[in-house]
N, C-alpha and C positions, 0 to 999 in steps of 0.2 A: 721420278717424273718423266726423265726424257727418254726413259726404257717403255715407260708403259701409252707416251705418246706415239711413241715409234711402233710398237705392239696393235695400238686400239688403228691409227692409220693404214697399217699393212691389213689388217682384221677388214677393216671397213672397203678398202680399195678390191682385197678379196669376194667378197660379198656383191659389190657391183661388178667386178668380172666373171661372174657366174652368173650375175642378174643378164651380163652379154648384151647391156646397149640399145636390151629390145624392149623399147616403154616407149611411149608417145612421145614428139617433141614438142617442144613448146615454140618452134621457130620452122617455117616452113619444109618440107620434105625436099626439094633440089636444093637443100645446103648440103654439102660435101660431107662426110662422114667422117674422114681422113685428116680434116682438118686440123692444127694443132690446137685449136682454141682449147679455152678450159672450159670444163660442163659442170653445170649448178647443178643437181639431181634431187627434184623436191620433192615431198609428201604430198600425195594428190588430196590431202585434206587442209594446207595451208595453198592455194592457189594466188591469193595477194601477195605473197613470198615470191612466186613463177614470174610473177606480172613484174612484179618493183626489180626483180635482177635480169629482164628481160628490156623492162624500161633505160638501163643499161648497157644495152647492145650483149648480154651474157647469153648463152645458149645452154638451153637448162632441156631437163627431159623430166619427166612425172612418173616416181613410183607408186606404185598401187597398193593402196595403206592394207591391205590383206593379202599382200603378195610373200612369201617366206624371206625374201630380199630384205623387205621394209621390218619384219618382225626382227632380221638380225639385227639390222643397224640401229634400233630401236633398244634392241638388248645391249648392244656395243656400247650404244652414247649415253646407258643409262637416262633413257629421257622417258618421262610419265607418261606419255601422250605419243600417240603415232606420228606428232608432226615434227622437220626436220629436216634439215637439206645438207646434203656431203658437193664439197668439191674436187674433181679429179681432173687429172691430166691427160685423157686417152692417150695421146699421142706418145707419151712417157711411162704409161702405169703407174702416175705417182697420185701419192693422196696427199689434195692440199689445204682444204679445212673442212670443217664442220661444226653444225651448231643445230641441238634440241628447243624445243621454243612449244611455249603452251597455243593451243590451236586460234585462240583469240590475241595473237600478235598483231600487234601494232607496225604493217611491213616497212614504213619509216623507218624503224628503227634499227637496218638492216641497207641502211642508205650509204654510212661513210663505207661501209664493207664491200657492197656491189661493186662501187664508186670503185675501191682501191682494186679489188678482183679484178673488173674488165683493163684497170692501166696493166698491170700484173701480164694479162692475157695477152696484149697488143705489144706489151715489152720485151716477155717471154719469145714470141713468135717472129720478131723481128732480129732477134739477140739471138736466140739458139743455136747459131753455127758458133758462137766464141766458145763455146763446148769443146770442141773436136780441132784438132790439128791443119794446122796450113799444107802440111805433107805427110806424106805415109812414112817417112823416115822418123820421123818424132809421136812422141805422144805429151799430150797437153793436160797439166792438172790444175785444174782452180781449185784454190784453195777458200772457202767461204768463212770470213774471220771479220775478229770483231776487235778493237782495239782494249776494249775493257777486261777482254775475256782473258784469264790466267791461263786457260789451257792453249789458247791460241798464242800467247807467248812461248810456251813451252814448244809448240805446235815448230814453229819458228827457227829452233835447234836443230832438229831434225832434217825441213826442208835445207836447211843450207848444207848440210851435212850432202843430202841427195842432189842438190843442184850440183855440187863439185865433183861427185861420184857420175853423174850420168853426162855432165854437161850439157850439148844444145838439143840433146835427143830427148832431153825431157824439157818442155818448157812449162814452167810453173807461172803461173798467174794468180796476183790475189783479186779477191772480190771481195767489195765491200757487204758486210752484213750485219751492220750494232745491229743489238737485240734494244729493245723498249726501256730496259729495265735499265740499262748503262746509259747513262743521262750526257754521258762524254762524248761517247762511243759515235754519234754519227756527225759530231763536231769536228774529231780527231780525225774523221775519215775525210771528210770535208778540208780541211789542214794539209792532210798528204798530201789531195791532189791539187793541191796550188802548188808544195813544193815539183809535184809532177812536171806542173810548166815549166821548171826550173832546169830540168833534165835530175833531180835530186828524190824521186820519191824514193828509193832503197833503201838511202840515207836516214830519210825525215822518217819512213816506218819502223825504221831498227831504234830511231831515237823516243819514237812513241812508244813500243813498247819494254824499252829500257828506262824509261818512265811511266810507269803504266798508273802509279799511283800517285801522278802527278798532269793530270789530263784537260786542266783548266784550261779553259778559252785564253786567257789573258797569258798564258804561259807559251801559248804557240807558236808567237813571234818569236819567244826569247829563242826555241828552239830554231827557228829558222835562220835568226841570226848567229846562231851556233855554227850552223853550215853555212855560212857566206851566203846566203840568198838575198836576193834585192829582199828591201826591207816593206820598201814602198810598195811594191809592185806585187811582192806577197800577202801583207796587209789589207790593200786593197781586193785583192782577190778573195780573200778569208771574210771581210767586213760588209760586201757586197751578192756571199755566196755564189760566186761563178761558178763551183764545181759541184754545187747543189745538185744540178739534175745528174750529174754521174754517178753519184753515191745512191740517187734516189733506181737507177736505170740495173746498179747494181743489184739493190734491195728488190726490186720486180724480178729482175733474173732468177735470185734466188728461192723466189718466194713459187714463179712460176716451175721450176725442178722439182719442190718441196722441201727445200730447206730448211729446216726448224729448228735446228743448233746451230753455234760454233766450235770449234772447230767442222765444217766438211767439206770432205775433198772428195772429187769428181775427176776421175782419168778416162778421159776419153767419152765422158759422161757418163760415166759409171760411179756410182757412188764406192769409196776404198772402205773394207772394214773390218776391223780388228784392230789390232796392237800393229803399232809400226815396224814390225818384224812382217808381219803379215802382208800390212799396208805394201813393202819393199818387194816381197816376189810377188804380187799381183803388179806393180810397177815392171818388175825384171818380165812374167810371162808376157805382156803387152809388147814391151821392145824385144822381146826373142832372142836377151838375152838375160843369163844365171852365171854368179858369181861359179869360179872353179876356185879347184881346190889349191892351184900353183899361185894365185893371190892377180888373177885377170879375170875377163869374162868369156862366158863359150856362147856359141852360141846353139839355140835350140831350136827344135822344130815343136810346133803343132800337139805333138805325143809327151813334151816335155825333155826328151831323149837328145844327144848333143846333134846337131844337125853335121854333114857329112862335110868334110872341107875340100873333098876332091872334087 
């Protein structure tokens, strides 16, 4: 499933960059093009669909239901009917959702969605530099994980393995991203960053997902007082949600990149992919440097070739 989401998205993101952006808008002509906003791109046969994500401050464009564009994504999303609206990134080239829908929709029902899209858009475009590095000496990897997720533990192994290996020249960051389906997942994430305030969240996340099949609300204390953490003062922050909108600013982050699993990681806001053999020299070419063979690092140029030391 997350091969062929990945697949039908890159398919569909294709398809409208070939389409090239040239369709009518739905939001005046002196709005910037360059923009990072995200674009709602609808089937000029559902126009109550245009309206209600527009009624949202979202900035959509209108395909034209016998355009070859509208025939692909049509084919792509297996949908009966030519109507249908994809969401992308221009500013990113990422694709970040989609949904087929019979021509007599009801555009209500398309309200918590907008709703969520334009926060999504306004969070993305506010947030998009935690992507990229404070300096050119370093490179930055977000790591987008989920406390429930078995691979994102595993995930976990690795990073620390690379934090000790590269030290400050790579800094690693997590972002919060439970997925729906983990009923834990954004409770836990919610829990760290209260130990955060504490100066302990490295602590409390190694402890969550060395308990991973122990993720109960009622258990989160125990673990905080495991770590000496004020007891009160964590509690309160857990029972009150204070770090609700962090976890929440995370989950728009991600959503605005196109995140769609966990484990993923972003170097430099590059999405890493393969096996983490792979993941590691796309890490090493970014820092300009590659393991040698005397057990240090060389360093490279550009060509991949060791760079000159004289």
């Amino acid at each position: 499933m997350r091969v062929r989401q990945s697949l039908l998205g890159s398919v569909l993101l294709s398809g409208l960059l070939l389409f090239g952006f040239g369709c009518q808008s739905g939001m005046s002509d002196d709005r910037r093009e360059d923009t990072r906003e995200l674009v709602v791109f609808v089937s000029e046969t559902v126009p109550q669909v245009r309206q209600r994500a527009e009624f949202y401050g979202l900035k959509t464009k209108v395909i034209d239901k016998d355009s070859a564009t509208s025939q692909l994504l049509q084919a792509m999303l297996g949908s009966p009917t030519d109507s249908f609206y994809v969401v992308i990134n221009p500013a990113l080239n990422r694709y970040i959702a989609s949904q087929a829908m019979p021509s007599d929709v009801n555009p209500v029902t398309f309200d918590q969605e907008f709703r969520m899209l334009r926060r999504v858009s306004k969070t993305g475009q506010n947030q998009i530099q935690r992507l990229y590095p404070e300096n050119k000496e370093q490179a930055r990897l977000m790591v987008f994980s989920d406390f429930e997720c078995p691979y994102c533990r595993d995930m976990e192994v690795i990073l620390k393995e690379w934090q000790e290996h590269y030290g400050d020249r790579l800094d690693i960051q997590m972002v919060h991203f439970p997925l729906p389906r983990h009923k834990h997942a954004f409770a836990a994430a919610e829990a760290s960053e209260c130990a955060r305030r504490q100066g302990k969240f490295d602590e409390y996340r190694d402890m969550l997902f060395e308990n991973q099949s122990d993720l109960q609300y009622e258990l989160f204390n125990t673990y905080a007082r495991k770590l000496g953490l004020d007891r009160a003062a964590f509690k309160q922050c857990l029972s009150l949600h204070q770090t609700r909108l962090k976890v929440r600013q995370d989950q728009y982050l991600g959503r605005y990149i196109g995140v769609r699993a966990t484990p993923t990681l972003l170097l430099n806001g590059n999405v890493l992919v393969g096996d983490p053999l792979m993941m590691q020299q796309q890490i090493e070419k970014v820092l300009g440097t590659r393991e040698d063979p005397a057990g240090g690092s060389a360093k490279v140029d550009e060509s991949g070739k060791p760079a000159d030391s004289h």
